[in-house]
HTML snippet that shows the backbone in 3Dmol.js (N, CA, C, O; Angstrom):
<script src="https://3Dmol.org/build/3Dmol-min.js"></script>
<div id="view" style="width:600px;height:400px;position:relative"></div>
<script>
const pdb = `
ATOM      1  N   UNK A   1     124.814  43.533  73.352  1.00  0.00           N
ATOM      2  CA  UNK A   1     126.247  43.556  73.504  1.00  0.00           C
ATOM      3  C   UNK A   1     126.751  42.243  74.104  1.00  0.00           C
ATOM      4  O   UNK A   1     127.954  41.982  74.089  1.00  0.00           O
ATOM      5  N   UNK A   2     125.926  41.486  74.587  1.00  0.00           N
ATOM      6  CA  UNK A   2     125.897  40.283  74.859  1.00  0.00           C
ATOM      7  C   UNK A   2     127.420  40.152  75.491  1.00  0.00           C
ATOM      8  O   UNK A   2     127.852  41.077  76.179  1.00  0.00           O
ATOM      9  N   UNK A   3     128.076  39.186  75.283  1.00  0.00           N
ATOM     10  CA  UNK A   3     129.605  39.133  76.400  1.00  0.00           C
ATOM     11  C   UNK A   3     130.939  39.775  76.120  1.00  0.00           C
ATOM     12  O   UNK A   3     132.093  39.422  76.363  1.00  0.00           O
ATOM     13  N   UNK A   4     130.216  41.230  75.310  1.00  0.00           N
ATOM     14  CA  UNK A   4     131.090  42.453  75.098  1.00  0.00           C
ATOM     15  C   UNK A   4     130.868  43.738  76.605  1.00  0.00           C
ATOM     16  O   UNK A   4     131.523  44.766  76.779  1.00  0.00           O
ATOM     17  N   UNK A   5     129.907  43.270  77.345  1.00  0.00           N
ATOM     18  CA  UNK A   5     129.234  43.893  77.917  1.00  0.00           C
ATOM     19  C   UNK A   5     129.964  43.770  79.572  1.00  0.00           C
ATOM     20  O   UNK A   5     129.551  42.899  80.338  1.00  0.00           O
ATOM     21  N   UNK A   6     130.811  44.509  79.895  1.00  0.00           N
ATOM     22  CA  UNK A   6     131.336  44.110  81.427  1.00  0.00           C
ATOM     23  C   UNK A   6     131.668  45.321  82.115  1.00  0.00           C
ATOM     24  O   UNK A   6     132.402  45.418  83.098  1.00  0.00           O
ATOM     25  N   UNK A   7     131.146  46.109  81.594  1.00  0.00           N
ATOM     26  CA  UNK A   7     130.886  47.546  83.028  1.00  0.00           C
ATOM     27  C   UNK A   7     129.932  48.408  82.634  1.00  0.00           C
ATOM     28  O   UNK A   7     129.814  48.694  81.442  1.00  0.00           O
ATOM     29  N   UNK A   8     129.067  48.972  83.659  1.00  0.00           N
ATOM     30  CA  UNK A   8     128.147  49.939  83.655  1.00  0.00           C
ATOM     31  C   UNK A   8     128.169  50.916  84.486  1.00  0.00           C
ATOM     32  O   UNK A   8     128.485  50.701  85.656  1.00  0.00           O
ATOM     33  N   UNK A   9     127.895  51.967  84.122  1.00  0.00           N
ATOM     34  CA  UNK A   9     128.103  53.574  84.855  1.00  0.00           C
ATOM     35  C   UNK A   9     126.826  53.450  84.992  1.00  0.00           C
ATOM     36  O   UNK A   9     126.169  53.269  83.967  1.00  0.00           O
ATOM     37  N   UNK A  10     126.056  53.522  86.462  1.00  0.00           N
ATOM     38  CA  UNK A  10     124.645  53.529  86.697  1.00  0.00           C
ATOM     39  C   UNK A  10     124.413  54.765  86.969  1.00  0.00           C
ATOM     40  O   UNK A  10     124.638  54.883  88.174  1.00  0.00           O
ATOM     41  N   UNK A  11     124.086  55.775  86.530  1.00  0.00           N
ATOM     42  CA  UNK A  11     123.473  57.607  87.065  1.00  0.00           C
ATOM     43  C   UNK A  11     121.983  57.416  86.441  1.00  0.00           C
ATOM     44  O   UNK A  11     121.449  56.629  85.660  1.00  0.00           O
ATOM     45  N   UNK A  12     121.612  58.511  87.171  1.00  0.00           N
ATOM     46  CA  UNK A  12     120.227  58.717  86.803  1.00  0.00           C
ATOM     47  C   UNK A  12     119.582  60.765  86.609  1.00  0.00           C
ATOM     48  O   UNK A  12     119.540  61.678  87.433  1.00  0.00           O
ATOM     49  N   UNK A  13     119.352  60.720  85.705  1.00  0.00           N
ATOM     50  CA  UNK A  13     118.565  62.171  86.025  1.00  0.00           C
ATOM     51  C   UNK A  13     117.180  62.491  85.869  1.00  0.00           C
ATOM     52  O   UNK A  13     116.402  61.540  85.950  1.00  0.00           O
ATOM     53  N   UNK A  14     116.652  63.768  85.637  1.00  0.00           N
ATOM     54  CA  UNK A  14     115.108  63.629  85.649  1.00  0.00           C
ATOM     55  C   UNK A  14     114.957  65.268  85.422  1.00  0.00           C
ATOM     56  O   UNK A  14     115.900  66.046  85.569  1.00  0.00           O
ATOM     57  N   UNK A  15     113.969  65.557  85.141  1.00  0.00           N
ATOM     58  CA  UNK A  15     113.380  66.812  84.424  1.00  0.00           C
ATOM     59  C   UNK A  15     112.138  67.492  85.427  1.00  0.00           C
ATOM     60  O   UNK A  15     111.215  66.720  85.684  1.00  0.00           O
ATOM     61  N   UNK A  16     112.056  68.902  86.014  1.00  0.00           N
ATOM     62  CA  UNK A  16     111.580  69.076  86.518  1.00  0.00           C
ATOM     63  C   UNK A  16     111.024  70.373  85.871  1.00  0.00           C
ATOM     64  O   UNK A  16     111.746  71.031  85.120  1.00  0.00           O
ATOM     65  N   UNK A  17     109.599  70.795  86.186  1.00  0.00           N
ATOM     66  CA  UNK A  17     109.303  72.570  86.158  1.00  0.00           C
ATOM     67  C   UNK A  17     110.116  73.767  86.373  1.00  0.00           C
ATOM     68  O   UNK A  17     109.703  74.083  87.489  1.00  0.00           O
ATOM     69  N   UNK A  18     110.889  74.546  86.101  1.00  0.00           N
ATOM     70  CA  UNK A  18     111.628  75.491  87.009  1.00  0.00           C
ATOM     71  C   UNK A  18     110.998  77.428  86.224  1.00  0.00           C
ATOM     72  O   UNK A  18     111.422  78.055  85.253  1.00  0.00           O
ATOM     73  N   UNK A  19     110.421  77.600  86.750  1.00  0.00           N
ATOM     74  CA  UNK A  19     109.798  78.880  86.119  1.00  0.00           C
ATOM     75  C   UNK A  19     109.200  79.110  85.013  1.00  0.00           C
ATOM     76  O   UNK A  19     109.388  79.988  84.171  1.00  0.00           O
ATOM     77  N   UNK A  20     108.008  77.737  85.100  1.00  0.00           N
ATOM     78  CA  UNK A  20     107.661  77.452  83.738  1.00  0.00           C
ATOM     79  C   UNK A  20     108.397  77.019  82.291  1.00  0.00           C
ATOM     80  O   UNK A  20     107.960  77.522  81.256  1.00  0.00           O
ATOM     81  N   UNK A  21     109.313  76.254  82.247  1.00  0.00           N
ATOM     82  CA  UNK A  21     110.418  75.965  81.816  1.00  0.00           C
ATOM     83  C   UNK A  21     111.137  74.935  82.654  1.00  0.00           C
ATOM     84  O   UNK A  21     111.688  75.028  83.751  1.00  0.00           O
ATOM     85  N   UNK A  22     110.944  73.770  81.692  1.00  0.00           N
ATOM     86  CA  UNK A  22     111.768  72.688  81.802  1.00  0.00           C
ATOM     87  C   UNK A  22     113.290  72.135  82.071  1.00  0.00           C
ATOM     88  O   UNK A  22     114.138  71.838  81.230  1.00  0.00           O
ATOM     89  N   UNK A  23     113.379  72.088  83.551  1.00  0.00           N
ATOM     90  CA  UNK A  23     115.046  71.569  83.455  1.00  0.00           C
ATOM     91  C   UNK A  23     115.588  70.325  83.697  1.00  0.00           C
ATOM     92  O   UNK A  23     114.953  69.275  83.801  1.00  0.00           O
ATOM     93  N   UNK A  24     116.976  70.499  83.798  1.00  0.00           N
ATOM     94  CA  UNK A  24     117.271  69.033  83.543  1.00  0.00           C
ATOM     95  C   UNK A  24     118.090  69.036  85.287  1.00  0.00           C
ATOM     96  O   UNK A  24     118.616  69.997  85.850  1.00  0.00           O
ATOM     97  N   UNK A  25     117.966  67.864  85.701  1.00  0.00           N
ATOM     98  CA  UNK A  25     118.340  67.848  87.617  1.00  0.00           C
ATOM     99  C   UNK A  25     119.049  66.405  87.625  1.00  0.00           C
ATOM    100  O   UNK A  25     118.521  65.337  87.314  1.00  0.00           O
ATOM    101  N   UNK A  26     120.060  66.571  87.953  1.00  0.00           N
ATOM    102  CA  UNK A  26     120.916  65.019  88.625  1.00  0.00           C
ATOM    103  C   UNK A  26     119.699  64.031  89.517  1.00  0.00           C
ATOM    104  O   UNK A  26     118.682  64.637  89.855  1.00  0.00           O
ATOM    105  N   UNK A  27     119.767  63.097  89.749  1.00  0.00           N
ATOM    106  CA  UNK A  27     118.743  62.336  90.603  1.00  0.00           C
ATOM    107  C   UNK A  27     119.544  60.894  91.013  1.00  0.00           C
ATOM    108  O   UNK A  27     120.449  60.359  90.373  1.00  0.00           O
ATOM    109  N   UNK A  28     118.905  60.420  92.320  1.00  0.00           N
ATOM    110  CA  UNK A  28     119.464  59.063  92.662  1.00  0.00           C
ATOM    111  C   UNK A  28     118.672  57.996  91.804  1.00  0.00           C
ATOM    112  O   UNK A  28     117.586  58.081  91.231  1.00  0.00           O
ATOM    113  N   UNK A  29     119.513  57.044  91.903  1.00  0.00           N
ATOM    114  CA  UNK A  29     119.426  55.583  91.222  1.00  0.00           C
ATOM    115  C   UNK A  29     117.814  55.420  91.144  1.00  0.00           C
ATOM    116  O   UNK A  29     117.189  55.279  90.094  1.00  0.00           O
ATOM    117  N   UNK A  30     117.300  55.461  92.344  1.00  0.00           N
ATOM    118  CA  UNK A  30     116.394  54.706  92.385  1.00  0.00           C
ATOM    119  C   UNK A  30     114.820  56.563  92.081  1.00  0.00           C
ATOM    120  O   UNK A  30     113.712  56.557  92.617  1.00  0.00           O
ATOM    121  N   UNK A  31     115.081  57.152  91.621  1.00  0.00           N
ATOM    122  CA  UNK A  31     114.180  58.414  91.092  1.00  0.00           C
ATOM    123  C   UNK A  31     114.110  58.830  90.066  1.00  0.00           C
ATOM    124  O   UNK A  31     113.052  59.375  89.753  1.00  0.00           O
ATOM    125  N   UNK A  32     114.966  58.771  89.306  1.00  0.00           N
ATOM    126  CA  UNK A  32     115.348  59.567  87.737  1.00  0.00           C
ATOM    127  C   UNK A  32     114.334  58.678  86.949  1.00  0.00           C
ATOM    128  O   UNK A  32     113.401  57.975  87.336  1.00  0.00           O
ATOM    129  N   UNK A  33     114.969  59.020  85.393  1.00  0.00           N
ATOM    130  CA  UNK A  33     114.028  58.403  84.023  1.00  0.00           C
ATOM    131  C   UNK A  33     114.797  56.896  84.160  1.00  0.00           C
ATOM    132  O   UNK A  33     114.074  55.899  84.144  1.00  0.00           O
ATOM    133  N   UNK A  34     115.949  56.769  84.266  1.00  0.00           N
ATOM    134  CA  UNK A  34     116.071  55.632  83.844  1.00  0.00           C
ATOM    135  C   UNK A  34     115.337  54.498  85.046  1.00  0.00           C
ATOM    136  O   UNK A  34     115.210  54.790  86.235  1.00  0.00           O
ATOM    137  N   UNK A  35     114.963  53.349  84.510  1.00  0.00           N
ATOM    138  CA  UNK A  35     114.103  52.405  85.632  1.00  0.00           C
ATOM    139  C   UNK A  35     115.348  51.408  85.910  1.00  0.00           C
ATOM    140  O   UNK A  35     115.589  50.571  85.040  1.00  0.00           O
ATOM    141  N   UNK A  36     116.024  51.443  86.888  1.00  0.00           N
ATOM    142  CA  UNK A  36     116.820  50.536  87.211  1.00  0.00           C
ATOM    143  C   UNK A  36     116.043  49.655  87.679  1.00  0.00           C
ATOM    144  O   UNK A  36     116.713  49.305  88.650  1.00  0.00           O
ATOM    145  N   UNK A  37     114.841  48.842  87.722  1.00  0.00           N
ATOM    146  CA  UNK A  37     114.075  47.341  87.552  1.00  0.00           C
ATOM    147  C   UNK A  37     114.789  46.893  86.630  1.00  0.00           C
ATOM    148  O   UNK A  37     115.650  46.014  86.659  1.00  0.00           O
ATOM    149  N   UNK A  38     114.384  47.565  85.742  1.00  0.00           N
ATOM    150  CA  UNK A  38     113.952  47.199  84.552  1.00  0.00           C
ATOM    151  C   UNK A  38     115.281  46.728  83.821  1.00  0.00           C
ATOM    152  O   UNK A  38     115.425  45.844  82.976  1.00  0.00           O
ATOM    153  N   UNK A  39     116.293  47.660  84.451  1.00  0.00           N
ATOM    154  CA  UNK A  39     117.700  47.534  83.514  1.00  0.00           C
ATOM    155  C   UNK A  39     118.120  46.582  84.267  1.00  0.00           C
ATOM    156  O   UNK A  39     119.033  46.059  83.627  1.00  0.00           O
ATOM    157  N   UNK A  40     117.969  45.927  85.465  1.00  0.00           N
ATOM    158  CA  UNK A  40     118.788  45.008  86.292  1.00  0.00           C
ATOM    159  C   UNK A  40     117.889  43.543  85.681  1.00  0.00           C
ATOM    160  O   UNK A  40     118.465  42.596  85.145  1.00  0.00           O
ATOM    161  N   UNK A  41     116.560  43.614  85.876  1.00  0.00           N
ATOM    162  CA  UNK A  41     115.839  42.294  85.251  1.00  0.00           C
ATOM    163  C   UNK A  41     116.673  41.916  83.972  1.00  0.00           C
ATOM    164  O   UNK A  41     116.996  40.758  83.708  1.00  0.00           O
ATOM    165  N   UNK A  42     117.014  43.104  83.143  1.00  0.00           N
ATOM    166  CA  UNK A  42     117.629  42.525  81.637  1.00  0.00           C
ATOM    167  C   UNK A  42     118.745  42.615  81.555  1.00  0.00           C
ATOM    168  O   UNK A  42     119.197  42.630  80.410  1.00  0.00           O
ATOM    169  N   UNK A  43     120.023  42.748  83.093  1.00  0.00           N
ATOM    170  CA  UNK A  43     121.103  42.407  83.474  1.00  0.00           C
ATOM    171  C   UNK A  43     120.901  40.922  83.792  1.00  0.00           C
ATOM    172  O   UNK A  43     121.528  40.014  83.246  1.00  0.00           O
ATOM    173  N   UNK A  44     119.843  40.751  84.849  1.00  0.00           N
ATOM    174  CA  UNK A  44     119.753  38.829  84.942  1.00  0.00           C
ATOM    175  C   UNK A  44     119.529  38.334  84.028  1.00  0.00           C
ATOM    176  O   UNK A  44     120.359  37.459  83.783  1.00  0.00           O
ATOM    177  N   UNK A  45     118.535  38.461  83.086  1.00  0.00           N
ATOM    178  CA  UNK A  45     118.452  37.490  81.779  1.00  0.00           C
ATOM    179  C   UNK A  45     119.596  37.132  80.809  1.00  0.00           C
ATOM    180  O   UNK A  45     119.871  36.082  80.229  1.00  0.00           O
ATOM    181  N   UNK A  46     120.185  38.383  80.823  1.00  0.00           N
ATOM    182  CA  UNK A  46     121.712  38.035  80.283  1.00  0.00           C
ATOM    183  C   UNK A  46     122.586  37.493  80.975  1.00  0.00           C
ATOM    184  O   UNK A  46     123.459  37.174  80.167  1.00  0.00           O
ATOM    185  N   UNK A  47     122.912  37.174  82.023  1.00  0.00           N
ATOM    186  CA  UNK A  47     123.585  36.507  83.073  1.00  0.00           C
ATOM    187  C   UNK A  47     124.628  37.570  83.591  1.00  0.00           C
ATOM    188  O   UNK A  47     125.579  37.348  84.341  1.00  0.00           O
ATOM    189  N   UNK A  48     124.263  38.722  83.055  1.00  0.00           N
ATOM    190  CA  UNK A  48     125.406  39.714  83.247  1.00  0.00           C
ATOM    191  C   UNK A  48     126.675  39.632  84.457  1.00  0.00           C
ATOM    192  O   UNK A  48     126.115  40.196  85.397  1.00  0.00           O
ATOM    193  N   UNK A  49     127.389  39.433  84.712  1.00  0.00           N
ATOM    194  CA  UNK A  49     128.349  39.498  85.664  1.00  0.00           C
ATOM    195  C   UNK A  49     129.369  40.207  86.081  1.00  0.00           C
ATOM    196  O   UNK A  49     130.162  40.090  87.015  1.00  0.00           O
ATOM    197  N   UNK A  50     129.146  41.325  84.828  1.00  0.00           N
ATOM    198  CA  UNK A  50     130.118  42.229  85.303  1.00  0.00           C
ATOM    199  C   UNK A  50     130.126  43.493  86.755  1.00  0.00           C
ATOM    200  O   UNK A  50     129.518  43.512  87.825  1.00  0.00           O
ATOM    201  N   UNK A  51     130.831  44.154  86.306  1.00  0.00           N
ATOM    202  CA  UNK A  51     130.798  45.893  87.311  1.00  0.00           C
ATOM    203  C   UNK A  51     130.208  46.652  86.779  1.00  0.00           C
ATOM    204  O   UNK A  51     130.391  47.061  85.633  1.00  0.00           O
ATOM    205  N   UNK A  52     128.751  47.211  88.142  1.00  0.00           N
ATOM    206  CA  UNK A  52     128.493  48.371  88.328  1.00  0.00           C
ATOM    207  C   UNK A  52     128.747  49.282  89.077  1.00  0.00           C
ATOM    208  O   UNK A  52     128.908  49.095  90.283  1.00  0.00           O
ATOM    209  N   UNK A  53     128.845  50.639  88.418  1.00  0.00           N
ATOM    210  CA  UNK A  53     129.863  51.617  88.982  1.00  0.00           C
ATOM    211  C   UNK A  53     128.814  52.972  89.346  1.00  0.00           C
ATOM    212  O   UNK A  53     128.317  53.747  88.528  1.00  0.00           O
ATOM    213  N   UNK A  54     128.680  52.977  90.634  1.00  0.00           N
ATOM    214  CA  UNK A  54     127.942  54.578  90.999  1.00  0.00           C
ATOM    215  C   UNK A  54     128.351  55.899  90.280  1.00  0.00           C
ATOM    216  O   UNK A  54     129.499  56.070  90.689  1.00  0.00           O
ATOM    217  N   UNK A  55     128.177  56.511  89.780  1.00  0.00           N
ATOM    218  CA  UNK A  55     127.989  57.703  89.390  1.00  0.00           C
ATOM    219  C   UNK A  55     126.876  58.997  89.359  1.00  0.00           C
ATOM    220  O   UNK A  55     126.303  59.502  88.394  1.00  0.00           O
ATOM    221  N   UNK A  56     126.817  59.278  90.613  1.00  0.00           N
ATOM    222  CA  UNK A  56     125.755  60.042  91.354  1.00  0.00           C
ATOM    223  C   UNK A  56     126.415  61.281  90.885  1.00  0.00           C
ATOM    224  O   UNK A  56     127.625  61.428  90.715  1.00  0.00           O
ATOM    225  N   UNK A  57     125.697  61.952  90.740  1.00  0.00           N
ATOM    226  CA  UNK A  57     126.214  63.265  90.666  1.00  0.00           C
ATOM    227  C   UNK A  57     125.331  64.628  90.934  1.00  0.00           C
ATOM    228  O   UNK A  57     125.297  65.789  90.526  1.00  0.00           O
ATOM    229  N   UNK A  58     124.845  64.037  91.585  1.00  0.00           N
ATOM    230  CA  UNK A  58     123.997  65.173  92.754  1.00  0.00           C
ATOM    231  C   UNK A  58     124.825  65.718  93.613  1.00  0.00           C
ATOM    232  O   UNK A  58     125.624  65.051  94.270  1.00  0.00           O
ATOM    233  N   UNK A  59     124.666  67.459  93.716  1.00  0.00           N
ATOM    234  CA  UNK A  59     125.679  68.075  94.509  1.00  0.00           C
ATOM    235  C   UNK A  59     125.528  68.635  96.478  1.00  0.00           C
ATOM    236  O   UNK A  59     126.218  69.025  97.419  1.00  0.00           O
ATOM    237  N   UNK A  60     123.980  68.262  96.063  1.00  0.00           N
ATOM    238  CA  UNK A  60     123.331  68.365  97.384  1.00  0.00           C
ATOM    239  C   UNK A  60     123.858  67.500  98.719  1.00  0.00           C
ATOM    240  O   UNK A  60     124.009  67.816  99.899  1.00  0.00           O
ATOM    241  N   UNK A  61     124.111  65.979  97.803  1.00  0.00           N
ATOM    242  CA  UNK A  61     124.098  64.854  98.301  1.00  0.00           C
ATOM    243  C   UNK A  61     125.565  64.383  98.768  1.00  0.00           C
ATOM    244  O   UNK A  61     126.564  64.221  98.066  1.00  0.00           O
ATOM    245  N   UNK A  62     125.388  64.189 100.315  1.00  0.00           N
ATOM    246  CA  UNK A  62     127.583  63.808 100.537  1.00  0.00           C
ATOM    247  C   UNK A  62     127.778  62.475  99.837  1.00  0.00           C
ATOM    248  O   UNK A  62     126.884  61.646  99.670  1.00  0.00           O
ATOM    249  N   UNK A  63     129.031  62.358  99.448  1.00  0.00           N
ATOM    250  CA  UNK A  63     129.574  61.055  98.641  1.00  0.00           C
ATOM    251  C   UNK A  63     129.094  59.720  99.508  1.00  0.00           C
ATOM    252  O   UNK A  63     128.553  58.676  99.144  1.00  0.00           O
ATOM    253  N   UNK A  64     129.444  60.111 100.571  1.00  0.00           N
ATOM    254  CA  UNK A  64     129.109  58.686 101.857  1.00  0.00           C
ATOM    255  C   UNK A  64     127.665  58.110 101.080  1.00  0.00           C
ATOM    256  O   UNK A  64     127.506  57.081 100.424  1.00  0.00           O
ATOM    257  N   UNK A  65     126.734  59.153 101.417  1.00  0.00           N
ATOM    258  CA  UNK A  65     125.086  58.815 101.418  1.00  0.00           C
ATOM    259  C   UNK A  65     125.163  58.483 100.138  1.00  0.00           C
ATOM    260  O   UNK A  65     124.837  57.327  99.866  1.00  0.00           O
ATOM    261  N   UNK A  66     125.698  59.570  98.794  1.00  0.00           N
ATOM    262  CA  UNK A  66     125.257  58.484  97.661  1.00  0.00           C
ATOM    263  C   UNK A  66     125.897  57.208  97.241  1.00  0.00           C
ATOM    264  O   UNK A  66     125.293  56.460  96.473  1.00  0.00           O
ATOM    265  N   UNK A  67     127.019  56.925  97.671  1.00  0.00           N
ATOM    266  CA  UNK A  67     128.059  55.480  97.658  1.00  0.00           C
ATOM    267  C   UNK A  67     126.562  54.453  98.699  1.00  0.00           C
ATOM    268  O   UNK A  67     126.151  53.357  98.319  1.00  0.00           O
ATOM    269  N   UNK A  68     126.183  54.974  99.602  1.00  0.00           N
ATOM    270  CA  UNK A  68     125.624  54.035 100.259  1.00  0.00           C
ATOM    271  C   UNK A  68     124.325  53.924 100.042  1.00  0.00           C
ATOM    272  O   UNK A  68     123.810  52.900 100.491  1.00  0.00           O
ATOM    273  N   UNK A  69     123.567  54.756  99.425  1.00  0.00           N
ATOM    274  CA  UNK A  69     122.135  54.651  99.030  1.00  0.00           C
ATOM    275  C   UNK A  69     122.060  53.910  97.375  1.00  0.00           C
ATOM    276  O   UNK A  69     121.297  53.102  96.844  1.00  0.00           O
ATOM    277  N   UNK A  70     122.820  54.383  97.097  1.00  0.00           N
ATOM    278  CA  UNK A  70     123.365  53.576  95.239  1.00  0.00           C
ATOM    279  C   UNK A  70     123.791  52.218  95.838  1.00  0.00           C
ATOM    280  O   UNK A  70     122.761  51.576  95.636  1.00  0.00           O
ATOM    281  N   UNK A  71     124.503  51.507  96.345  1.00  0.00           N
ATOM    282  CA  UNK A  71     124.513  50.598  96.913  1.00  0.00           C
ATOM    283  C   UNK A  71     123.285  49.197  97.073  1.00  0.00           C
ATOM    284  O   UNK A  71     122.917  48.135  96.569  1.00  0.00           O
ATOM    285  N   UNK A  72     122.971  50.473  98.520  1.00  0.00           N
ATOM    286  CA  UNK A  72     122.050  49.222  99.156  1.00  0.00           C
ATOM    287  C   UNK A  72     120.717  49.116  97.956  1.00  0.00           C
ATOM    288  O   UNK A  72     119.885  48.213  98.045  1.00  0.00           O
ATOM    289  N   UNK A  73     120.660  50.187  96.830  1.00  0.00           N
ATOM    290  CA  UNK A  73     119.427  50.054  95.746  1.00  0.00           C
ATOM    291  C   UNK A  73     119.832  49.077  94.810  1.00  0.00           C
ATOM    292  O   UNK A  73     118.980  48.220  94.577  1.00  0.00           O
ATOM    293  N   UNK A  74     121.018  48.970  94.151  1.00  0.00           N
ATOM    294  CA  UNK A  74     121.514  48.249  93.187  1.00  0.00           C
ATOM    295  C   UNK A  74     121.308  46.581  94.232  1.00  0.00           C
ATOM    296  O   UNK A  74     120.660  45.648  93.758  1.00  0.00           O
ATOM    297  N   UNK A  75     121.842  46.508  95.356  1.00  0.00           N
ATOM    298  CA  UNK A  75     122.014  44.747  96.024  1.00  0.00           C
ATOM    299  C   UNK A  75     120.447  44.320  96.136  1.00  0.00           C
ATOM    300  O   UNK A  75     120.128  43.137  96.018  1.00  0.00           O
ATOM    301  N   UNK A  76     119.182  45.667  96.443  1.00  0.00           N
ATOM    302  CA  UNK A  76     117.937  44.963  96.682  1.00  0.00           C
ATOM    303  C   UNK A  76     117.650  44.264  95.647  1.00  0.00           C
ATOM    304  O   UNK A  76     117.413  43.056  95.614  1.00  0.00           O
ATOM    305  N   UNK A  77     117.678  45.578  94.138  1.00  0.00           N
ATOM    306  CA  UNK A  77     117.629  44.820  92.913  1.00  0.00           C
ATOM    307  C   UNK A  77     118.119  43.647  92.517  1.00  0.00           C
ATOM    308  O   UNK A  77     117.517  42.899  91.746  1.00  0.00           O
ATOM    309  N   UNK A  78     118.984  43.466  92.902  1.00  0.00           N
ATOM    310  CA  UNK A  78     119.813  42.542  92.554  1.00  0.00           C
ATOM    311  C   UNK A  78     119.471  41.124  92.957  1.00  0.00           C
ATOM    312  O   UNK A  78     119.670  40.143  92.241  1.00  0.00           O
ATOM    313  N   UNK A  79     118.724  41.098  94.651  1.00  0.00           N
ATOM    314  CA  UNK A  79     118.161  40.285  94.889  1.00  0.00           C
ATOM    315  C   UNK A  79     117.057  39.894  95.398  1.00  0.00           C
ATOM    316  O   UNK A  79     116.642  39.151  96.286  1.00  0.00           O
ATOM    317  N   UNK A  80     116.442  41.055  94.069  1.00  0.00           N
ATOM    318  CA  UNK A  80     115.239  40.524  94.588  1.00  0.00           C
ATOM    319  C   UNK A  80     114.475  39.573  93.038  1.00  0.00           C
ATOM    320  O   UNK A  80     114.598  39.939  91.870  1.00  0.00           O
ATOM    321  N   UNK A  81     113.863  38.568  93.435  1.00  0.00           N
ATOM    322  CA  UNK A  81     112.969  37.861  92.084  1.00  0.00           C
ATOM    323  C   UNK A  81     111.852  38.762  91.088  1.00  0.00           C
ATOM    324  O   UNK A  81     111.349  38.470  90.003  1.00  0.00           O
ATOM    325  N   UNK A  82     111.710  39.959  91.950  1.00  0.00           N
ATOM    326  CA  UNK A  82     110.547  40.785  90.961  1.00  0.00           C
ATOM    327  C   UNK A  82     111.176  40.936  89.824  1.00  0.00           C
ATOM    328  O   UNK A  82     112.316  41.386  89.715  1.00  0.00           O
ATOM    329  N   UNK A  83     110.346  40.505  88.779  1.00  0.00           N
ATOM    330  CA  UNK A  83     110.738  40.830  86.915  1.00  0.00           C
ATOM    331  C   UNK A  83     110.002  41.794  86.638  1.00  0.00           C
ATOM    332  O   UNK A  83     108.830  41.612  86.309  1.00  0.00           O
ATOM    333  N   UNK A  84     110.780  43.509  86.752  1.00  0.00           N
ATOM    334  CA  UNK A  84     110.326  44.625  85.990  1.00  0.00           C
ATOM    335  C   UNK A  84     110.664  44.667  84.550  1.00  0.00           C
ATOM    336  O   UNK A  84     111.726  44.727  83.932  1.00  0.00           O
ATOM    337  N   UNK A  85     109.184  44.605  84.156  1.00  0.00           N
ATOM    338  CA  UNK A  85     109.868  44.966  82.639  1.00  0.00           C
ATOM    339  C   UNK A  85     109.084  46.279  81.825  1.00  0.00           C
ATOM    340  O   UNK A  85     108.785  47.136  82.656  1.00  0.00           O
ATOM    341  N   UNK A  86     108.768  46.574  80.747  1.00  0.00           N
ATOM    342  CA  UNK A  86     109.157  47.917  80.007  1.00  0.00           C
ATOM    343  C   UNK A  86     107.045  47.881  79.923  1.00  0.00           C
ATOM    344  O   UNK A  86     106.170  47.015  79.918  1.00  0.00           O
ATOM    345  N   UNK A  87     107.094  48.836  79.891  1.00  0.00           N
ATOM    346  CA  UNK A  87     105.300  48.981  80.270  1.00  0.00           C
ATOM    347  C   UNK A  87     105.010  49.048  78.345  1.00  0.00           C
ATOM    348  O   UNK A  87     103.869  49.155  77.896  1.00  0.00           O
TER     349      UNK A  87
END
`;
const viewer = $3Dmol.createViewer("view");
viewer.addModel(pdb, "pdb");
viewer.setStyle({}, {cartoon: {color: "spectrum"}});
viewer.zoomTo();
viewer.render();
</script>
């Protein structure tokens, strides 16, 4: 999408056992299927510069903690030099 590309809704979910039977569960940034390494490494290579936007939607979790745990996960990524990429 190259410099069509200027906002991202970052959520994450994940699939767990629930009575022998597979469900589907909200999850934070940094737990679910999607690998936010991986998607932020191939945000830097593109020079990406736009907005990312929390969208937690775990009901367990108060807005404060996920605004601030989505946060401080997206800025480590952000600066840190490790290049995750796709196994």
């Amino acid at each position: 999408m190259g410099e069509y590309l200027a906002y991202i809704h970052c959520k994450n979910s994940m699939y767990r056992q629930e009575n022998g039977k597979w469900a589907h569960a909200w999850a934070g940034l940094e737990e679910g299927v999607a690998d936010y390494g991986e998607i932020m490494t191939a945000l830097k290579d593109i020079g990406f510069k736009g907005y990312l936007s929390i969208e937690d939607l775990r009901s367990k979790v108060t807005p404060e903690d996920k605004v601030a745990r989505g946060i401080a996960y997206l800025k480590q990524l952000r600066q840190s030099a490790e290049r995750v990429m796709p196994i």
